[in-house]
C-alpha positions as CSV (number, residue, x, y, z in Angstrom):
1,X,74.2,91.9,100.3
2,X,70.8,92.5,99.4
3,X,69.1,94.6,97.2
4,X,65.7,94.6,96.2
5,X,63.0,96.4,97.6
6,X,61.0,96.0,100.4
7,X,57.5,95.1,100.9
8,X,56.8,98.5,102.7
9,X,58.8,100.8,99.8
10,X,57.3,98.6,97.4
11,X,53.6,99.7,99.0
12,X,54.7,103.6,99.3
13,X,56.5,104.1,96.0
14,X,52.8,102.3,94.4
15,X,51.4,104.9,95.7
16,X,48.3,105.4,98.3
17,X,45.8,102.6,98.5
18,X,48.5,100.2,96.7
19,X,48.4,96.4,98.5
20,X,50.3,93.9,97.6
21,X,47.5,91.1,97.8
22,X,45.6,93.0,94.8
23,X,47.6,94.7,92.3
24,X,46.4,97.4,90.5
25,X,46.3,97.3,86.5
26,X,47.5,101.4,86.8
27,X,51.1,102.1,85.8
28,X,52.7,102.9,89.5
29,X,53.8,106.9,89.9
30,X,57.4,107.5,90.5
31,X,56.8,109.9,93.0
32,X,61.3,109.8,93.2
33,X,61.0,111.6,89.7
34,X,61.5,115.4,89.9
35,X,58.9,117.4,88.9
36,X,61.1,119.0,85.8
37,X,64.0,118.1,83.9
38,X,66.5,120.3,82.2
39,X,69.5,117.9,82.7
40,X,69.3,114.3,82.2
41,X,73.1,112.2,81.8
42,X,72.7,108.8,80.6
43,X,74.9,105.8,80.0
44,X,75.4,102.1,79.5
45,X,78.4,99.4,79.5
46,X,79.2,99.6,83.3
47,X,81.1,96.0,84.4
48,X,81.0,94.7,87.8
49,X,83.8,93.5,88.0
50,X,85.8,96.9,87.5
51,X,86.3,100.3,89.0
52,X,83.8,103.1,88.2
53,X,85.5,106.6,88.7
54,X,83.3,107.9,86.3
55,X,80.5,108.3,88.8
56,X,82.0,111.1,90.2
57,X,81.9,113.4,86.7
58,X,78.5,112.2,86.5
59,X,77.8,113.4,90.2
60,X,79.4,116.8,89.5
61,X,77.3,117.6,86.4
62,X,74.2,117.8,88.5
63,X,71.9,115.9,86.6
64,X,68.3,116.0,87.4
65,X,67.6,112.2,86.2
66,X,69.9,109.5,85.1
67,X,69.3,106.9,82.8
68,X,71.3,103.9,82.5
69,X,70.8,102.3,78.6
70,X,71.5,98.5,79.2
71,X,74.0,96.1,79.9
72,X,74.1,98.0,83.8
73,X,75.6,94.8,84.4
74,X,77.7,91.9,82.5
75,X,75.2,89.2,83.7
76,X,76.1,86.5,80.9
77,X,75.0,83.5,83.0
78,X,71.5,80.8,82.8
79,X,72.0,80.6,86.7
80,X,70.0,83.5,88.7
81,X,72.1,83.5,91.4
82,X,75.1,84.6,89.7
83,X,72.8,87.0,88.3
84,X,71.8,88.3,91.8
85,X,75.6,88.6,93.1
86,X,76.7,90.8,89.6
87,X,73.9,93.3,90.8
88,X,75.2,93.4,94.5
89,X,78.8,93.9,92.8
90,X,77.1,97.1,91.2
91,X,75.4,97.9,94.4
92,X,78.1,97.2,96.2
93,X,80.6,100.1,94.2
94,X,80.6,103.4,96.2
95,X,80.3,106.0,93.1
96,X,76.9,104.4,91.9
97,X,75.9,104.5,96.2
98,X,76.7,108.1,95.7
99,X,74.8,108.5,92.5
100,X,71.6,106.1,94.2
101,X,71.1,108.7,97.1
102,X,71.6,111.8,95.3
103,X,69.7,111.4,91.5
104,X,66.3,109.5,90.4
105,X,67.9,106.6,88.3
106,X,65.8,105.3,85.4
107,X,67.0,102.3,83.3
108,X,66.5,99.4,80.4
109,X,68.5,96.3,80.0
110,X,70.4,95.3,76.8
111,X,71.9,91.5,76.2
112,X,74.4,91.7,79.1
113,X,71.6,92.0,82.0
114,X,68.9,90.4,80.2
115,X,71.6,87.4,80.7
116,X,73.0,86.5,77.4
117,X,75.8,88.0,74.4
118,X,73.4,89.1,71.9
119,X,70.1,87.1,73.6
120,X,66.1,87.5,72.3
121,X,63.1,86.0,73.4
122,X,64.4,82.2,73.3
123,X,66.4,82.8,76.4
124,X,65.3,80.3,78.7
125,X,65.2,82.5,82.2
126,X,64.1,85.7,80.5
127,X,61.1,85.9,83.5
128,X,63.4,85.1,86.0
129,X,66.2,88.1,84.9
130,X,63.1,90.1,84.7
131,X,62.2,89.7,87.8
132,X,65.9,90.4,89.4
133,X,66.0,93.5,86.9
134,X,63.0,95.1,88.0
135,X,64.0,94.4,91.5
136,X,66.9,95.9,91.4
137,X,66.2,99.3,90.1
138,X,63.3,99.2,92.8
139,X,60.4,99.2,90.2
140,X,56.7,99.3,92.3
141,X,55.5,96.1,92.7
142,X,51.9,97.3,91.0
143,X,54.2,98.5,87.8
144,X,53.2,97.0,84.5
145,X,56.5,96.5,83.6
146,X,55.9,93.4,86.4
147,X,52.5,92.5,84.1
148,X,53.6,93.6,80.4
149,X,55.5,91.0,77.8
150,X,58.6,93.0,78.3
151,X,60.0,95.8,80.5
152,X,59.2,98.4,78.4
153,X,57.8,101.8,79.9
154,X,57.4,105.6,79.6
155,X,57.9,108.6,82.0
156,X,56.0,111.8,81.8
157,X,57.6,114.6,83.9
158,X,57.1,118.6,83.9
159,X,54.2,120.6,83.1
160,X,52.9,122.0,80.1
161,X,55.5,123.7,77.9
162,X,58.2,122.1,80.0
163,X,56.9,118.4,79.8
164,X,59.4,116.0,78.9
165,X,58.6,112.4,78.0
166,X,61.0,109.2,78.4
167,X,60.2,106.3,76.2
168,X,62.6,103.1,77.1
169,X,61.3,100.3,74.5
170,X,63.0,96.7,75.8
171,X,64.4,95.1,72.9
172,X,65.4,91.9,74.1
173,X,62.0,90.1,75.7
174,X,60.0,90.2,72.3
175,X,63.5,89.6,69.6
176,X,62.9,87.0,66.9
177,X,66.3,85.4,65.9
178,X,68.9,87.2,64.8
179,X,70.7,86.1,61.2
180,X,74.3,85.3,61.2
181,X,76.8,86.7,58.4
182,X,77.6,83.4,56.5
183,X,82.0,82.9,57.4
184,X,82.4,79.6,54.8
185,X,82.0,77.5,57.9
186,X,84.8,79.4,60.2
187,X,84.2,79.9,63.7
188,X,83.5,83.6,63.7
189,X,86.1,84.6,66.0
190,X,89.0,83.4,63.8
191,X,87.6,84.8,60.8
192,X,87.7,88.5,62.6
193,X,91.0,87.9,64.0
194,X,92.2,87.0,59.9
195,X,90.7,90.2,59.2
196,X,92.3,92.3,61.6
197,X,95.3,90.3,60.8
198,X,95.2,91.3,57.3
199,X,94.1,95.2,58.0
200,X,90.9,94.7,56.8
201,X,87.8,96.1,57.9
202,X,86.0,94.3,60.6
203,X,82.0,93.7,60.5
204,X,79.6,92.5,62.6
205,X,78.6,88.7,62.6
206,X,75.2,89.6,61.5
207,X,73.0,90.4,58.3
208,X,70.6,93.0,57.7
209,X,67.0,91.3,57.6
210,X,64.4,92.7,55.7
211,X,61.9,89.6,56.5
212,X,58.9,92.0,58.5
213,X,58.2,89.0,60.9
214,X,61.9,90.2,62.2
215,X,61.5,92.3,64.7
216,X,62.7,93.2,67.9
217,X,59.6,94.6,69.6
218,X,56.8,92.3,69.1
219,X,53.3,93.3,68.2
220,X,52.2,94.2,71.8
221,X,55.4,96.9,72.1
222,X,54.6,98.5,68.9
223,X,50.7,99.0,69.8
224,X,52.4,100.0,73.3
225,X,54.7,102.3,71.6
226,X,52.0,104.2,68.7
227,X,49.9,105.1,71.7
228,X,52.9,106.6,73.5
229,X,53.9,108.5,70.5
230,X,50.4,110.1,70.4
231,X,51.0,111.9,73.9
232,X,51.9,115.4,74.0
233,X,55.2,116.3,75.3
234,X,57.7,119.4,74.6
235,X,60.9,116.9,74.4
236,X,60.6,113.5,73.5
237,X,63.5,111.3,74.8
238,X,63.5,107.7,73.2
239,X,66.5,105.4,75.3
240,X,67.4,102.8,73.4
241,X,69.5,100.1,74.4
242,X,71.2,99.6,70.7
243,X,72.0,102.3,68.5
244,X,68.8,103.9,66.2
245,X,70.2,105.6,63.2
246,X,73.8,104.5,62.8
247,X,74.7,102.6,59.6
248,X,74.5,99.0,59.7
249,X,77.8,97.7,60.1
250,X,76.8,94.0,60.9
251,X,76.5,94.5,64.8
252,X,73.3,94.6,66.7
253,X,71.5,97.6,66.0
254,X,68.3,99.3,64.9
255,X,69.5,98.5,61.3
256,X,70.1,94.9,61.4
257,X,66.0,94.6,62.0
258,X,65.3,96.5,58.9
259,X,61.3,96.5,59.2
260,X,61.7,97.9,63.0
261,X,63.7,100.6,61.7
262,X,61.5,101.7,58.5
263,X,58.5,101.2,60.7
264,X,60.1,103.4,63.6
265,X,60.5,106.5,61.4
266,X,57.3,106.2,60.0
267,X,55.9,106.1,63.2
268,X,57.3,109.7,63.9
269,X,56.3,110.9,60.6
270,X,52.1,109.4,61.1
271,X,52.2,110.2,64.5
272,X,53.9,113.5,64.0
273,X,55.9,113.2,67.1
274,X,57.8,116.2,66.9
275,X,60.9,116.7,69.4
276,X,62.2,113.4,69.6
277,X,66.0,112.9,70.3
278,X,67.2,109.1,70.6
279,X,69.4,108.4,73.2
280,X,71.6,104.8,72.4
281,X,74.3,102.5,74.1
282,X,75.7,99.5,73.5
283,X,79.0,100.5,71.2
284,X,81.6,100.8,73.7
285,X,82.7,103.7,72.4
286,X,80.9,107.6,72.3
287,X,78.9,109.1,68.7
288,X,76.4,111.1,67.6
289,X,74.6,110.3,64.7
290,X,72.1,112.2,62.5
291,X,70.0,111.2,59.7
292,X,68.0,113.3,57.4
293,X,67.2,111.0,54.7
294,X,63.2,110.0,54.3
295,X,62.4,111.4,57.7
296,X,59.9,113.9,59.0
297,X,62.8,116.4,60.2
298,X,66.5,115.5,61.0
299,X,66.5,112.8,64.0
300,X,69.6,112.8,66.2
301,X,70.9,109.9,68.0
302,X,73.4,110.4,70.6
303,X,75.3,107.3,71.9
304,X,76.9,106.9,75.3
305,X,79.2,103.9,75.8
306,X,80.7,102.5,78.2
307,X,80.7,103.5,81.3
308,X,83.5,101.1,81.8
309,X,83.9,99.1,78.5
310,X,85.9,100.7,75.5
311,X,86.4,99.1,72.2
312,X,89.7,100.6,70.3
313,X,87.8,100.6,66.7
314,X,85.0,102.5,65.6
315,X,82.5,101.0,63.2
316,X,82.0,102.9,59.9
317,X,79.0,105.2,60.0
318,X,78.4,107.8,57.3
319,X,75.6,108.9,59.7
320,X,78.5,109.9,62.8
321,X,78.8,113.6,63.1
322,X,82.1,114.7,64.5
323,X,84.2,112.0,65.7
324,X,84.3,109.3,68.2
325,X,84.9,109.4,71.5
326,X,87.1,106.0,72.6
327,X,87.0,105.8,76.2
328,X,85.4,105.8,78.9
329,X,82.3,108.7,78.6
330,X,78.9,109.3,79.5
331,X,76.0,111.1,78.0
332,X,74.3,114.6,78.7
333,X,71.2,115.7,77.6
334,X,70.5,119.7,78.3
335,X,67.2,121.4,78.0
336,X,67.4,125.0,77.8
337,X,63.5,126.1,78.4
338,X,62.8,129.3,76.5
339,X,59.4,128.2,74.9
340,X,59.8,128.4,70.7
341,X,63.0,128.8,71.0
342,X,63.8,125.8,73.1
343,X,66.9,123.5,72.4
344,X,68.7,120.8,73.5
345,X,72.6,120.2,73.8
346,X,73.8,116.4,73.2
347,X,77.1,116.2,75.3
348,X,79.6,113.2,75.3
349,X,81.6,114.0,78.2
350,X,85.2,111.4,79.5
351,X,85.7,110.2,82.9
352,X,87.0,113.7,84.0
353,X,83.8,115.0,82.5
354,X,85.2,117.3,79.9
355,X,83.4,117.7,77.3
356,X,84.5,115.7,73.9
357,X,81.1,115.9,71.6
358,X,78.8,118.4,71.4
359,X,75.9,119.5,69.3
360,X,73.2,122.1,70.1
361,X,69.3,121.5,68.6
362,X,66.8,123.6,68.1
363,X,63.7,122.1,68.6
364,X,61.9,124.5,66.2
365,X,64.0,122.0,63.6
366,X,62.3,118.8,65.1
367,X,59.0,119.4,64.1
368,X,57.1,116.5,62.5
């Protein structure tokens, strides 16, 4: 099975006067992008390899957009072609064939379709999954997400008063090294399994690094990203393949890159991007999260994981608000358009799509 895109869609969805001989430096319109949003569902952790009823809750709850959050696939391979056969799986399942021909899909990789558990910059065929990604999700062949150090991008849809912009940073192509948590020389596997043995609490193999040459976007993302922040918009949606504001707990996430994370909210609070809402994956299991310490006005973060993939223990975060959701959910993300007064619900909705999370925002109370 095949899956990528075509010369001639590649040529229409670039737009008019697009040629594939000389590629224009322009971003590439998605003309597939409706012209406003008021429903977006979102998820991540969806494995090839296993059934995907959830489609069908997704499909019923008539979203306008989808965004898939990263690790769309469980790739974890340095050959391509395996690589190329774990998409056709996904292509292959007849929910996400229903959800293709009926909703504009947007997505970002984490680790698991970048290629590697947990991989940054130093993995060797980084180009090469980039290439298959992009593919894939039928990106325009004049996108810059083809030309850029990483596939980060931004989408820009509805007019004035009802203009909603998507910011999906890639925090995989640009990652300095991660620092492991220091076991006394165990494998790391064992030491977790003497833990859970024991009933202790169970952290992440990694420590928090403070060092500012850690980062996971890289100097050209963060330029990238400051402009983007500068643009107007009435919501701001920031997908993010790892969670933003949870606590650090040790696995990947905004918090073990400690300078990305200060330097995130900061970038809210110079820029005064008001109505931004983070939308995270990753978890394998369902949260929202707010925080209200040193930031310009409360920032929400809700979490969508898996699609497929559940993990049976949640990690501590004083930052979760209600509880967790351990199965099998995805995300919704309602706009109700009433000018001032406009809000948006954060839903974490099971496989049946009923809803188990909720929590309603005014966006008068996400002003920078």
């Amino acid at each position: 099975m095949t899956f990528g895109i075509s010369r001639r869609k590649a040529i229409a969805l670039a737009g008019a006067g697009a040629t594939i001989g000389s590629i224009p430096a322009a971003v590439a319109t998605r003309p597939d992008l409706p012209q406003t949003v008021s429903r977006i569902c979102f998820g991540s952790c969806a494995h090839q390899d296993k059934d995907q009823p959830v489609w069908e809750a997704v499909l019923a709850a008539k979203p306008d957009l989808f965004i898939f959050l990263g690790d769309n696939i469980y790739a974890n391979t340095r050959d391509i072609n395996v690589m190329r056969a774990k998409y056709a799986q996904l292509a292959a399942k007849p929910g996400f064939q229903k959800l293709r021909r009926s909703v504009p899909i947007i997505a970002v990789w984490d680790d698991h379709d970048y290629g590697e558990n947990d991989a940054g910059a130093d993995f060797p065929l980084r180009n090469q999954a980039r290439e298959v990604f992009l593919d894939f999700w039928q990106e325009p062949l004049n996108s810059m997400r083809r030309q850029r150090d990483g596939i980060y991008t931004s989408y820009t849809v509805g007019p004035p008063g009802q203009r909603v912009q998507i910011i999906l940073p890639d925090l995989r192509s640009n990652r300095t090294p991660i620092s492991a948590l220091d076991v006394g020389g165990l494998d790391y596997d064992k030491w977790i399994n003497k833990k859970r043995d024991a009933g202790l609490p169970v952290p992440g193999p990694y420590i928090r690094m403070t060092d500012s040459s850690a980062t996971m976007l890289g100097n050209s993302q963060w330029a990238w990203l400051q402009r983007e922040f500068e643009a107007p918009a009435d919501v701001r949606i920031f997908g993010s393949s790892l969670q933003v504001l949870a606590d650090f707990t040790g696995w990947e996430s905004w918090m073990v890159y400690a300078n990305d994370h200060d330097r995130l909210i900061d970038l809210v609070r110079r820029k005064q991007a008001s109505n931004m809402i983070f939308l995270s994956g990753d978890t394998h299991y369902g949260e929202l999260s707010m925080l209200d310490l040193n930031t310009p006005y409360p920032l929400w973060d809700a979490t969508s994981s898996g699609l497929t993939e559940v993990w049976p223990v949640l990690a501590p975060n004083d930052r979760r608000v209600g509880k967790g959701v351990r199965e099998v959910n995805f995300g919704v993300a309602d706009i109700a358009w009433r000018g001032a007064d406009t809000s948006v619900t954060l839903q974490i909705r099971d496989v049946k799509g009923a809803v188990k999370l909720q929590q309603i925002i005014s966006t008068r109370n996400l002003t920078a």
